[in-house]
BANULO-776020 format. One record per residue (C-alpha): z, x, y; chain; residue in one letter. Coordinates in Angstrom, 1 decimal. Example, Ala and Ser with C-alpha at 12.3 -4.5 7.8 and 13.67 -1.06 7.14 Angstrom:
! BANULO-776020
     zz     xx     yy chain res
    7.8   12.3   -4.5     A   A
    7.1   13.7   -1.1     A   S
***
This chain:
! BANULO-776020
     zz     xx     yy chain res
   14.7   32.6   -8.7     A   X
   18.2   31.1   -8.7     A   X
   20.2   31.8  -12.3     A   X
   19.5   27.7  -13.5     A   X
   16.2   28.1  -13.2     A   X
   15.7   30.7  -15.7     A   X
   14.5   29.3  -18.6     A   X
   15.0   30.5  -22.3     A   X
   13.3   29.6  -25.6     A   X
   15.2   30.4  -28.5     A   X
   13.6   30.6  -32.0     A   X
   16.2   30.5  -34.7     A   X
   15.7   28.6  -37.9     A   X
   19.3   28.3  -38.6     A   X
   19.6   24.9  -36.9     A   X
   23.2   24.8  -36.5     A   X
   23.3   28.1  -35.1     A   X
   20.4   27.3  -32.4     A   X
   21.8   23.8  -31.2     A   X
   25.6   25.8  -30.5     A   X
   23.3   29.1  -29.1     A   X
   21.5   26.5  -26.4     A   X
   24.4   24.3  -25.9     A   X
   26.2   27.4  -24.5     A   X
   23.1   28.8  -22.6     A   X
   22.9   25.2  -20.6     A   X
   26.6   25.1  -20.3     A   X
   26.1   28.6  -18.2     A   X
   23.3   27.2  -15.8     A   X
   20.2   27.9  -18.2     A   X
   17.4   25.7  -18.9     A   X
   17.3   26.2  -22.9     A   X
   15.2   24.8  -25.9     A   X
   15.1   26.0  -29.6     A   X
   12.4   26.0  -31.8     A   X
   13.1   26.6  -35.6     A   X
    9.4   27.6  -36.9     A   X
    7.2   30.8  -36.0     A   X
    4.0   29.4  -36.0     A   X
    5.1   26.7  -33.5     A   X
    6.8   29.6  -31.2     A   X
    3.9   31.1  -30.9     A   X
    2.2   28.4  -29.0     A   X
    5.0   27.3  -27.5     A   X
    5.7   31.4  -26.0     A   X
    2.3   31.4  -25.1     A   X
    1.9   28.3  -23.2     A   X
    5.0   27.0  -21.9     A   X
    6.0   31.0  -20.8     A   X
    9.7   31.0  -21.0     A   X
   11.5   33.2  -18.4     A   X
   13.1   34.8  -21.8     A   X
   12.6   34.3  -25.6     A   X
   15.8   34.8  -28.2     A   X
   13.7   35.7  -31.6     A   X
   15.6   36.0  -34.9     A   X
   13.7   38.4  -36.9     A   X
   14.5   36.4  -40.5     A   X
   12.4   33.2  -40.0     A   X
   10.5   31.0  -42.4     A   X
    6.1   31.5  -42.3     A   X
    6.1   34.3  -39.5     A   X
    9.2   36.1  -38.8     A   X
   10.4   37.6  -35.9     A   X
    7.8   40.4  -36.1     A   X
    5.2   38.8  -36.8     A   X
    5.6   36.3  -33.9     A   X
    6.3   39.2  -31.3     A   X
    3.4   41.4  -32.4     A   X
    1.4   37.9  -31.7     A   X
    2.7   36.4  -28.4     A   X
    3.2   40.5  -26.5     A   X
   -1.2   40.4  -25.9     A   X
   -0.1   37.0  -23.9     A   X
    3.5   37.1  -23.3     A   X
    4.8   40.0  -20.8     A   X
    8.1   37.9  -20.6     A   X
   11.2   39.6  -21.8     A   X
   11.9   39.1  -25.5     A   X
   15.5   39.5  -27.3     A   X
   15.8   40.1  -31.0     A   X
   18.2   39.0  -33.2     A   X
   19.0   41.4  -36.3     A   X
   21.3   40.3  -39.4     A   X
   21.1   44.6  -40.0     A   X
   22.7   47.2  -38.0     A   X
   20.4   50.1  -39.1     A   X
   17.7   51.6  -37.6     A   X
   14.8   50.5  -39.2     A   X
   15.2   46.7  -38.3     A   X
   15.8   47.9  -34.7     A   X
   13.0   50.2  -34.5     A   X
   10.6   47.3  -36.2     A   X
   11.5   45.1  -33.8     A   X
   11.0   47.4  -30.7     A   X
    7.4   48.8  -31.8     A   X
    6.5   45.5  -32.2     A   X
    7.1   44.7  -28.3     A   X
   10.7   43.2  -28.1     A   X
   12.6   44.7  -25.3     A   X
   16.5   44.5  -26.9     A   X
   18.1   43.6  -29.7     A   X
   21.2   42.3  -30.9     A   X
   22.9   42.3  -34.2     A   X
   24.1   39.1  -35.9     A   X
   26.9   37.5  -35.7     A   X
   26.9   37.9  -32.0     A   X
   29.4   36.9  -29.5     A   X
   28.1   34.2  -27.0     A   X
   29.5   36.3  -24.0     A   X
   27.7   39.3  -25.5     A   X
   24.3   37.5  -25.9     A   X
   24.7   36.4  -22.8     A   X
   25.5   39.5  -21.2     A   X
   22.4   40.9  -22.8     A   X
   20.3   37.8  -21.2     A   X
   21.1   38.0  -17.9     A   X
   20.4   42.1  -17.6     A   X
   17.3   41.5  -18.8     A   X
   16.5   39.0  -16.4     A   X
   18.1   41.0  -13.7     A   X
   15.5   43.6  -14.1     A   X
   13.1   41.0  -13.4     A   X
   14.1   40.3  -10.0     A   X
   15.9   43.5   -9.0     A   X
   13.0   45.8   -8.8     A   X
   12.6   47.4   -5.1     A   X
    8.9   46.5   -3.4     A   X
    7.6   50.1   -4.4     A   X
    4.5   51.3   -5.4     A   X
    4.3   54.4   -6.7     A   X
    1.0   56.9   -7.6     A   X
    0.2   60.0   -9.8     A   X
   -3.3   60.6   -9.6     A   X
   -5.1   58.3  -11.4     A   X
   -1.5   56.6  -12.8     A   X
    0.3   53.7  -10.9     A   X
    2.9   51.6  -10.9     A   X
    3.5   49.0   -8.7     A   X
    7.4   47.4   -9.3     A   X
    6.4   44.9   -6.9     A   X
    3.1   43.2   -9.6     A   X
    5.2   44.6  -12.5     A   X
    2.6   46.6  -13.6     A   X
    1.0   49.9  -14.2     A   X
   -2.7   51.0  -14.0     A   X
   -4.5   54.5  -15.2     A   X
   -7.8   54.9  -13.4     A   X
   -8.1   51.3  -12.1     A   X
   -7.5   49.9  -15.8     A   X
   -4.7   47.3  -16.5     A   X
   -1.8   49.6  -19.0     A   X
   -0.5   46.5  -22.0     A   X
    3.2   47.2  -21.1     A   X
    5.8   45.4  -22.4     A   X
    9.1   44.7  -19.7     A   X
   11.0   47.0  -21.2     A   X
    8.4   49.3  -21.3     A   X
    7.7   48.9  -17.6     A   X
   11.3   49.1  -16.7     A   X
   11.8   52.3  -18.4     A   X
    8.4   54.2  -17.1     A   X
    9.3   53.2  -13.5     A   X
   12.8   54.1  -14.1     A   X
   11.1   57.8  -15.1     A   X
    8.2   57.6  -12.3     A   X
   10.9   56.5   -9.2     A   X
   12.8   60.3  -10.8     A   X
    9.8   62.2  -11.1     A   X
   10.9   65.5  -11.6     A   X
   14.4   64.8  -12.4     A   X
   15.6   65.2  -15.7     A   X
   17.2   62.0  -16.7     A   X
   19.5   61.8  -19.9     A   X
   19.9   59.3  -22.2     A   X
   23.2   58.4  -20.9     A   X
   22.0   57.5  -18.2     A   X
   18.9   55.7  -19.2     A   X
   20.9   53.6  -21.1     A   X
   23.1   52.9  -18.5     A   X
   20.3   51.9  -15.6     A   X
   18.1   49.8  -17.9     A   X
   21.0   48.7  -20.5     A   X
   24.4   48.7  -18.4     A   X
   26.2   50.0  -21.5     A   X
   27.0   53.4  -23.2     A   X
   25.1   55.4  -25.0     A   X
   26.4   55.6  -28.6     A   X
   24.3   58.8  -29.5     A   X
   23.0   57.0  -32.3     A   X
   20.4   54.1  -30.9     A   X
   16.6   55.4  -31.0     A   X
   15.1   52.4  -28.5     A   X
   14.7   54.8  -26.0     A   X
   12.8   57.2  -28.3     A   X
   10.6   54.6  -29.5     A   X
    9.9   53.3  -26.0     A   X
    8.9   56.6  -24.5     A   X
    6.5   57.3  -28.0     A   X
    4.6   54.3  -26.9     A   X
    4.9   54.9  -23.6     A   X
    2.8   58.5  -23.3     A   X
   -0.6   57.5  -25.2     A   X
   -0.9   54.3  -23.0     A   X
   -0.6   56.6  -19.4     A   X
   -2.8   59.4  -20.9     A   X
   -0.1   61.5  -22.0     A   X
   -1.0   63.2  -25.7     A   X
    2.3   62.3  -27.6     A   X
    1.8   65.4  -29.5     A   X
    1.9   68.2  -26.6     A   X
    3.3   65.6  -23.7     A   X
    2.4   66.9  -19.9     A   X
    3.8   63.3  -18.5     A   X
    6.9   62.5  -19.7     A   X
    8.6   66.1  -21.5     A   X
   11.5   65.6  -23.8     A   X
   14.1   68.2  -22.2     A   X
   15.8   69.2  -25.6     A   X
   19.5   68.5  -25.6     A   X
   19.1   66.7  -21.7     A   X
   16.6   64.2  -21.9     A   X
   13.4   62.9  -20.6     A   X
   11.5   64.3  -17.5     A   X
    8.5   62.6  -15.8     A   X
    6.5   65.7  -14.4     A   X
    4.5   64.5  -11.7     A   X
    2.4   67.8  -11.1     A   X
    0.9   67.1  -14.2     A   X
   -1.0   64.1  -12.9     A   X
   -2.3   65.5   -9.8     A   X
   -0.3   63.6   -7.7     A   X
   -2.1   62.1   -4.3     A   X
***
């Protein structure tokens, strides 16, 4: 899909803010529409299926977590959050609840749109592989992951990161570098998205999050996907 195609729905009740945000995204090549009430973005995520949704997390009715928590049974599309707070806790919200990034407000237009176009990148970059574990696999060609013949709810994000772990099985992969495959920036040392990711990650692949087999934190390293563990075929 060429870059103009990809459309984005942006849901931002600050109307100003939403009429300058998709002004610049259709001045880039984007097909982009705004919608200023929750409720409404939820039917609108779920039927018109935007290539990628912009979700403030303060909005009017049903915020931003409310509305991502609603569309993610529906939506597998990749979802950006906007944050007015820099600390962990809106961040964290707004990842367990299914979004895939976030960015804090104000934002930059060139940094927004950075962050848009990575995440649609990973939509169309993936290599035609299927990989399997035993009764675990994921196919980066379908975008999805299945544990004995049964469909795995994964967010993108959530794919991207357990392929990224799968394709290295047995490699120990640091956060750095996580953050630098699935993000293209730095790792700060300070941002828990991975953490949060990989917690609910292992329970929906089988892995017990209390005594992990699958995916081991290597303390002080990183993650590593241990693919003995599955009885791989």
């Amino acid at each position: 899909m060429e870059q103009e195609r990809w459309s984005v729905l942006i849901v931002e009740d600050d109307r100003r803010l939403a009429a300058l945000t998709r002004e610049y995204l259709r001045g880039n090549g984007f097909s982009a529409s705004v919608e200023n009430d929750g409720e409404r973005a939820v039917e609108r995520i779920i039927h018109e299926r935007p290539d990628l949704v912009v979700l403030d997390l303060m909005l009017p009715g049903l915020d931003g977590i409310a509305v991502c928590r609603l569309v993610r049974e529906h939506y597998a599309g990749p979802i950006l959050m906007l944050t007015a707070r820099a600390d962990d806790e809106d961040q964290v919200l707004g990842l367990e609840s299914g979004a895939d990034d976030y960015v804090c407000k104000p934002v930059r237009p060139r940094v927004l749109l950075a962050r848009i176009r990575a995440l649609l990148r990973r939509l169309e970059g993936s290599e035609q592989l299927c990989l399997q574990f035993g009764p675990l696999v994921v196919d980066s060609r379908l975008r999805e992951a299945t544990l004995g013949g049964s469909a795995i709810e994964l967010t993108g994000a959530e794919f991207d990161l357990l392929w990224l772990l799968v394709s290295n099985a047995g490699r120990i992969l640091s956060r750095e570098e996580i953050f630098a495959q699935l993000r293209g920036i730095e790792y700060d040392g300070q941002d828990r998205s991975i953490d949060v990711r990989i917690s609910r990650i292992r329970p929906k692949i089988g892995d017990d999050p209390d005594h992990p087999r699958l995916i081991k934190t290597v303390r002080s390293k990183g993650y590593l996907f241990v693919a003995a563990a599955t009885g791989t075929l």
